[in-house]
C-alpha positions, 0 to 999 in steps of 0.5 A: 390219134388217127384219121380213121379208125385203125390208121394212124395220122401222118407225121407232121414236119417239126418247124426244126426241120422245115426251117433247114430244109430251107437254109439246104435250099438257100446254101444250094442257091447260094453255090450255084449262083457262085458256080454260074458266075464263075462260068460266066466271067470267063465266058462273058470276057471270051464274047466280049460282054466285060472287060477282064478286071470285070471278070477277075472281080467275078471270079472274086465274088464267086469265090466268097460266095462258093465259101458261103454255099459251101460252110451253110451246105454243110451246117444245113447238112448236119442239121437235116441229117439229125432232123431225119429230112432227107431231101433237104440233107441231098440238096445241102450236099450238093451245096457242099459239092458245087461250093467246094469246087468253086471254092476250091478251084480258085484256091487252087489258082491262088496257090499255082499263081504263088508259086511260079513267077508274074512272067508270061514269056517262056522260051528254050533259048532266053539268050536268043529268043525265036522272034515273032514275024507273022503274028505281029499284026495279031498282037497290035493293041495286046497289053504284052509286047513280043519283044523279050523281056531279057536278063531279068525275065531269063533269070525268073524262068531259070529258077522256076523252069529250069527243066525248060531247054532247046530239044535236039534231034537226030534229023535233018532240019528238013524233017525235023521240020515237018515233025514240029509242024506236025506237033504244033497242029496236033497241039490244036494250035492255029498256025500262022505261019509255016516257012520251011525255008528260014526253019520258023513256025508261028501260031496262035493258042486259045484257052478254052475257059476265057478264051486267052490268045498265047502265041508260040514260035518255033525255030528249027536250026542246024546242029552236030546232033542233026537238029536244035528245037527252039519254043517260045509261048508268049501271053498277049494279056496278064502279067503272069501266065500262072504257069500255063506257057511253060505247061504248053513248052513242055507238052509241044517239046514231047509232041515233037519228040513223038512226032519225030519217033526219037 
């Protein structure tokens, strides 16, 4: 059959093809609707929109429906792949893609969170942990206090962080001062307080996603070595940190080092 002459006429969509084009562009809708709502539940509980529960039920949601983009992106890929309808077999990858990471990101979140112990204070010194002065004031109303949680809270980090020690220079106190100080400001940190004369730094850490305030103290002291380094990373929210204070104890310390030349 042709329109004219010599021309043959257009193919024509098959009403298969069509139909996955369209489940491709629902499995799209479906992973970016769960990749916005895994944006906008960190972001709205940063800007105060939601509570954090609201938030973690997002995240939730956002899971399942990265699952859903996800296994429909890949059906739908399948399908217009063999159906020869090209657009439709992009926009179902790019499903699988945002699907995956959303997916995946919270899995991986799960698995972490399993891992590691429901603590949020980590420090160099669980037998004499470096007290908070200056951030005191900032930690009213915080769920978590900042005394220590003693014996028991010591216990779990030993078995989980047990690489999590003091940090000691061969400086003086007054250097290894400055060379703290000067870790803790390239850390990003907003430093509360600085008082060289009683060896205490304090300062404030704000996670970038959901905008999290952790608080970190450090002590420098006297020592044969010349001086001992002490850290304290402390959540104001959340009954475990998933790993993140230790994470932070351990890339301070190198800094330290760093700073200090050793």
């Amino acid at each position: 059959m042709s329109t004219q002459a010599g021309q043959p006429a257009p193919p024509t969509r098959s009403p298969h093809a069509a139909r996955f084009s369209r489940l491709a562009a629902l499995a799209l809708v479906i992973a970016g609707v769960s990749l916005l709502c895994a944006i906008l539940a960190g972001l709205g509980y940063r800007w105060g929109w939601w509570p954090l529960g609201v938030a973690f039920s997002m995240l939730r949601y956002a899971a399942y429906a990265g699952i859903a983009g996800l296994v429909l992106g890949i059906v739908a890929a399948v399908r217009t792949w063999t159906a020869a309808t090209l657009r439709g077999f992009w926009a179902a990858l790019l499903a699988v893609a945002v699907g995956l990471v959303v997916a995946g990101t919270m899995y991986q979140w799960l698995l972490q969170a399993k891992k590691v112990p429901p603590i949020h204070d980590i420090t160099t010194d669980p037998a004499d942990p470096p007290a908070f002065v200056a951030v005191l004031p900032l930690r009213q109303g915080a769920a978590n206090p900042a005394e220590y949680g003693g014996p028991a809270v010591a216990a779990q980090q030993e078995k989980a962080y047990p690489d999590i020690r003091p940090l000691h220079l061969a400086l003086p106190p007054a250097r290894a001062f400055q060379a703290a100080l000067t870790a803790a400001r390239d850390m990003g940190w907003a430093i509360d307080a600085s008082v060289p004369t009683a060896g205490r730094i304090e300062a404030t850490a704000t996670t970038f996603w959901f905008g999290f305030k952790d608080d970190i103290v450090v002590r420098i002291r006297p020592d044969s070595a010349g001086s001992r380094v002490d850290v304290r990373s402390v959540s104001r929210v959340g009954k475990s940190d998933v790993g993140t204070n230790a994470k932070r104890v351990r890339a301070y310390l190198a800094r330290v080092k760093q700073a200090a030349g050793t």
